[in-house]
Backbone as CSV, one residue per row, in Angstrom:
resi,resn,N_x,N_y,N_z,CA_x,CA_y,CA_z,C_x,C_y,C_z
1,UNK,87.181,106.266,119.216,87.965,107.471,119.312,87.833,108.230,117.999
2,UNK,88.012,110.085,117.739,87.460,110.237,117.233,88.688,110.576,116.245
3,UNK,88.324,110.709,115.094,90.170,110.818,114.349,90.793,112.479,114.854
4,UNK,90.259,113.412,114.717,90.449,114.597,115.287,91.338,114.524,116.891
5,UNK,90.557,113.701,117.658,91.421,113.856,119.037,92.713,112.614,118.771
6,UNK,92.414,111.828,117.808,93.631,110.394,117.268,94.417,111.096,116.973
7,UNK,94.628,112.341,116.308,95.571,113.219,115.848,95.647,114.013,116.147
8,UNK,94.871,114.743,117.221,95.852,115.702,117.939,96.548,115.260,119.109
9,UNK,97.822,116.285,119.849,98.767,115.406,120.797,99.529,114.925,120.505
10,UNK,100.059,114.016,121.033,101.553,113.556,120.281,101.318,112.203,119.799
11,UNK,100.964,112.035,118.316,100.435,110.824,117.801,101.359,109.823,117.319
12,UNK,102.967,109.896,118.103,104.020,108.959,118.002,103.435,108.171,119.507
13,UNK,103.174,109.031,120.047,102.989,108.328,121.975,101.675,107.433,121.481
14,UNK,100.760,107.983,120.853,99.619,106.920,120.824,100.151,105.964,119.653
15,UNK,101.101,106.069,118.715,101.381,105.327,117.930,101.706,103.986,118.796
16,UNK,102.437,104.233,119.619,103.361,103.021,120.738,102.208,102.255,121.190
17,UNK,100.739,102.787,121.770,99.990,101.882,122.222,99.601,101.093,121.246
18,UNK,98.640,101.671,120.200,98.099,100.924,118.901,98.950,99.608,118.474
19,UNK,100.081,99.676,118.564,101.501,98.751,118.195,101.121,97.677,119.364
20,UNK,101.340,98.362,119.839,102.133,96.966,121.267,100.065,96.568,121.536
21,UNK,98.671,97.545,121.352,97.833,96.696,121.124,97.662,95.559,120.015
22,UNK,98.005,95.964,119.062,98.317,95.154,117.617,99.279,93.636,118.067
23,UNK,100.202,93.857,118.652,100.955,92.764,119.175,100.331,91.536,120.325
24,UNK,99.435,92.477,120.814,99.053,91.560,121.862,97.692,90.378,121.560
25,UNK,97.260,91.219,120.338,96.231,90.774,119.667,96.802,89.794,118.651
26,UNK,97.962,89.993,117.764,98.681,88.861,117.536,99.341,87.850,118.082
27,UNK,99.324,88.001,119.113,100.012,86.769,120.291,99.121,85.965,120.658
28,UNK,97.232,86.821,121.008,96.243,85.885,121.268,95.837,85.168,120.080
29,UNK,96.473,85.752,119.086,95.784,85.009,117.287,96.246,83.613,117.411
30,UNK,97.611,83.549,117.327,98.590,83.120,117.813,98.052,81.964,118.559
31,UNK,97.742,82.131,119.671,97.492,81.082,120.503,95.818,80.573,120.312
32,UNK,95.300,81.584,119.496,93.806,80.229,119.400,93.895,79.890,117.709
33,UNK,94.866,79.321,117.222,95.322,78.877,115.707,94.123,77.865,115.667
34,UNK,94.002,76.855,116.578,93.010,75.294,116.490,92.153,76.400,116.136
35,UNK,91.374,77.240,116.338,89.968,77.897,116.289,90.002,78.417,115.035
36,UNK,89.815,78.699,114.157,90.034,79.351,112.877,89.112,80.544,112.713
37,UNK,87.709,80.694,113.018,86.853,81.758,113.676,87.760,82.496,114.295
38,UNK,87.752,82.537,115.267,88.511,83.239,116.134,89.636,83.706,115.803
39,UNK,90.700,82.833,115.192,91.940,83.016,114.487,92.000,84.722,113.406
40,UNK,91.191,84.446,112.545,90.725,85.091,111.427,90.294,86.556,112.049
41,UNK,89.530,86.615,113.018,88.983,87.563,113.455,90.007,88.757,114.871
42,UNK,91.361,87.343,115.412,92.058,88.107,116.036,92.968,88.724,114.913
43,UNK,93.272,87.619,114.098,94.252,88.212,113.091,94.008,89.859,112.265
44,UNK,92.558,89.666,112.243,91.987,91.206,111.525,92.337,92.500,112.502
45,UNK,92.042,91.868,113.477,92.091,92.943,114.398,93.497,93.533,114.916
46,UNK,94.439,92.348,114.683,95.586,92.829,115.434,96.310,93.468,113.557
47,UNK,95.869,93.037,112.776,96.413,93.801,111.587,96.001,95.273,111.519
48,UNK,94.848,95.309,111.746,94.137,97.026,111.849,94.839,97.617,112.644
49,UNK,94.873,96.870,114.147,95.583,98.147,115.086,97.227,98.220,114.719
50,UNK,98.061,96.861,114.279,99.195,97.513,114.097,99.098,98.644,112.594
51,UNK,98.552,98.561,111.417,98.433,99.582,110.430,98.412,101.233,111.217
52,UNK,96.634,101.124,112.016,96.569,102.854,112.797,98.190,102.944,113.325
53,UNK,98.965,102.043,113.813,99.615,102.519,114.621,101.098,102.730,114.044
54,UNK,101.040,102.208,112.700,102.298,102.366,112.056,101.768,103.754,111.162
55,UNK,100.593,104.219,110.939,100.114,105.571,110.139,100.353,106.420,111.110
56,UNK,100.050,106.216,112.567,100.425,107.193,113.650,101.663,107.677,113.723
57,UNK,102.136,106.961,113.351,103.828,106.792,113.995,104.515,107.688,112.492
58,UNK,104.001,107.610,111.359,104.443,108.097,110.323,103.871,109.605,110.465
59,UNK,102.458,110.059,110.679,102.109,111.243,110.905,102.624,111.784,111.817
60,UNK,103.106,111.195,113.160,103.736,112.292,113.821,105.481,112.728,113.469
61,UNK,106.258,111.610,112.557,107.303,112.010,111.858,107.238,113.392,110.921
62,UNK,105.919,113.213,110.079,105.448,114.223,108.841,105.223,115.349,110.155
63,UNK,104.712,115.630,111.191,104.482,116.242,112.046,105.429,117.208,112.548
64,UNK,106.713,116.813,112.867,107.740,116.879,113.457,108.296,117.133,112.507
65,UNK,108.399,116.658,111.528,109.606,117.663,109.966,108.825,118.723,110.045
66,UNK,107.433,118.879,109.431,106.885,120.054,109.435,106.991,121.351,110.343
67,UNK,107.074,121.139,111.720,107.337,122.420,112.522,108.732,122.788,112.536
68,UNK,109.718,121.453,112.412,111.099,122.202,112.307,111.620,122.664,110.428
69,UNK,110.491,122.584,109.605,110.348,123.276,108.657,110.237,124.691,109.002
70,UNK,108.531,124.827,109.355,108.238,126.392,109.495,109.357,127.108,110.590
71,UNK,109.493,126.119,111.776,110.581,127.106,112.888,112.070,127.470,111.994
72,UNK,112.747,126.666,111.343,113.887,127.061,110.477,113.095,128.210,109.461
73,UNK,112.221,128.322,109.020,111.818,129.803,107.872,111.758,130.925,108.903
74,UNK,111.318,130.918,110.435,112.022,132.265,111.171,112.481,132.818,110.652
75,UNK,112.367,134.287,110.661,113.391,134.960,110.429,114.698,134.941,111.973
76,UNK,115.943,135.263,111.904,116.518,135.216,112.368,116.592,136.282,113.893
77,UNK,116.105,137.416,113.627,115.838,138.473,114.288,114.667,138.430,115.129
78,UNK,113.470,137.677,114.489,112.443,137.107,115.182,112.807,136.035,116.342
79,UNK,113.903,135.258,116.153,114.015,133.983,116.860,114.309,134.181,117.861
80,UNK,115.969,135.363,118.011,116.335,136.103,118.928,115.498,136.747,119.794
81,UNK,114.518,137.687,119.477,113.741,138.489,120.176,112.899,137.482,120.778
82,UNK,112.145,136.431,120.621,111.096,135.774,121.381,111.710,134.464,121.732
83,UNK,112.678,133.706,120.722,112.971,132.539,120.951,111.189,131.462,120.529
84,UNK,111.429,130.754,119.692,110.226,129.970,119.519,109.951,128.759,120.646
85,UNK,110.843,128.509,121.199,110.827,127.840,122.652,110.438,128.297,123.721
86,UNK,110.566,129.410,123.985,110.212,130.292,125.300,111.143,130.265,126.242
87,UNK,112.456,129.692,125.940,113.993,130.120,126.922,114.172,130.861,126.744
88,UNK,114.123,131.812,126.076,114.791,133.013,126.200,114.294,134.156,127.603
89,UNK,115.046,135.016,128.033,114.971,135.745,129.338,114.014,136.991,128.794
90,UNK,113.922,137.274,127.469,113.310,138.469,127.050,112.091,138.635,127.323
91,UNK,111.484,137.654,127.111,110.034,137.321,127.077,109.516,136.305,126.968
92,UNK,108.206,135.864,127.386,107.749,134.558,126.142,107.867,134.273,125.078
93,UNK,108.027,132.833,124.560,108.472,132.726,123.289,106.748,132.845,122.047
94,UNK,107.512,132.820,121.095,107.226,133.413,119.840,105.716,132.114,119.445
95,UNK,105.836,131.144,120.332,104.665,130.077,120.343,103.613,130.655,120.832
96,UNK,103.806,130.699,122.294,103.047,131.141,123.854,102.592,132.939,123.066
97,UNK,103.267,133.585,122.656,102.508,134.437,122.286,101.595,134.582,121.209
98,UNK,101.658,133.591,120.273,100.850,133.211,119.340,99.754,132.865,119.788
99,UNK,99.733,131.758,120.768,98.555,130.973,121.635,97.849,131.779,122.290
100,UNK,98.402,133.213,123.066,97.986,134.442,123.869,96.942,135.131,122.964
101,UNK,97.749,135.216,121.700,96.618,136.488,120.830,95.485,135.449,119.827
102,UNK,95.860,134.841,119.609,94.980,133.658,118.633,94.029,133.012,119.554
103,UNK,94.731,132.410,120.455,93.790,131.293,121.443,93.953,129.957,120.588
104,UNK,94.391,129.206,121.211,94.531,127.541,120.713,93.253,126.922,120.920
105,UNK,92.034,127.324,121.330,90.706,126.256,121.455,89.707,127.393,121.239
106,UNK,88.268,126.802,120.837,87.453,127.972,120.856,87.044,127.631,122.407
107,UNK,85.824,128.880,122.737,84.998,128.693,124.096,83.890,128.118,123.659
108,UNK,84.398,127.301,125.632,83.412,126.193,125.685,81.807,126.949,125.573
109,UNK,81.047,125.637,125.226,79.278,126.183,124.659,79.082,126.466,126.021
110,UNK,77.952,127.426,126.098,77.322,127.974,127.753,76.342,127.244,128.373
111,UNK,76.646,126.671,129.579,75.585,125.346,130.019,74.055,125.993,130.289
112,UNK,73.545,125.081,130.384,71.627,125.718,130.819,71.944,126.652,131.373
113,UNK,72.580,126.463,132.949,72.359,127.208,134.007,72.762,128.806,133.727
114,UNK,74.123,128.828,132.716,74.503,130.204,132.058,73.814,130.532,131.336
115,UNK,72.904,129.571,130.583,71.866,130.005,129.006,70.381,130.875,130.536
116,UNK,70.322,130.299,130.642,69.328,130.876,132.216,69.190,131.946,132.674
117,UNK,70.558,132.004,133.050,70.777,133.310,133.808,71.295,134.846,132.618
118,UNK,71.455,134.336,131.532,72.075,135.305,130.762,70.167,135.769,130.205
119,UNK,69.674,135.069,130.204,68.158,135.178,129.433,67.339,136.196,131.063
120,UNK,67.513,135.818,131.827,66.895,136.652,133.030,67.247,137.690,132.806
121,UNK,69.029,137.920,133.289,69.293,139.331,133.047,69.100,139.991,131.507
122,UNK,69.040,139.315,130.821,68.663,140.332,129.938,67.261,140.602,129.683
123,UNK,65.921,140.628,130.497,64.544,140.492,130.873,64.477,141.779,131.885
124,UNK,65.721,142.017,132.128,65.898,143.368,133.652,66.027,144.324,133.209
């Protein structure tokens, strides 16, 4: 997984898997102790995934202070008029219209079949 998509989304929700993977991997450590190979190598593993998953769990805290940082610097008059939630009856909120004029993703690359057809018509 790639750290970019590890952190975007809600990286408390993936924090919970990494954990409870980390746990399960310590339970099998756990149970092959006679093996010491094996031991050593579950033990690594279930230490790594609980760490990602306790850094997850901390970034999406730092995450979550941070927007109710910037949303409290609103101005007050702004909040009213759009609402940064989008309850309000006025309009969309002050997010959704951000996302409207900015765009939250770039566009997707153009497959052959569009690289194709854009190269024909422009041959006409």
């Amino acid at each position: 997984m790639s750290l970019k998509r590890m952190l975007s989304g809600d990286p408390s929700r993936s924090s919970l898997l990494y954990i409870v993977i980390g746990g399960l991997s310590l339970v099998k450590a756990v149970a092959l102790y006679n093996d010491r190979e094996r031991f050593r190598r579950e033990l690594t593993d279930a230490a790594l995934f609980l760490g990602v998953g306790l850094v997850l769990r901390r970034y999406g805290q730092l995450k979550e202070q941070k927007r109710q940082e910037l949303e409290s610097q609103v101005p007050g008059w702004l909040a009213k008029r759009g609402g940064s939630d989008g309850s309000e009856r006025s309009g969309p909120g002050l997010r959704a219209r951000a996302k409207a004029r900015f765009g939250d993703e770039p566009e997707p690359e153009p497959t052959y079949r569009e690289r194709a057809r854009q190269a024909v018509s422009d041959r006409r």
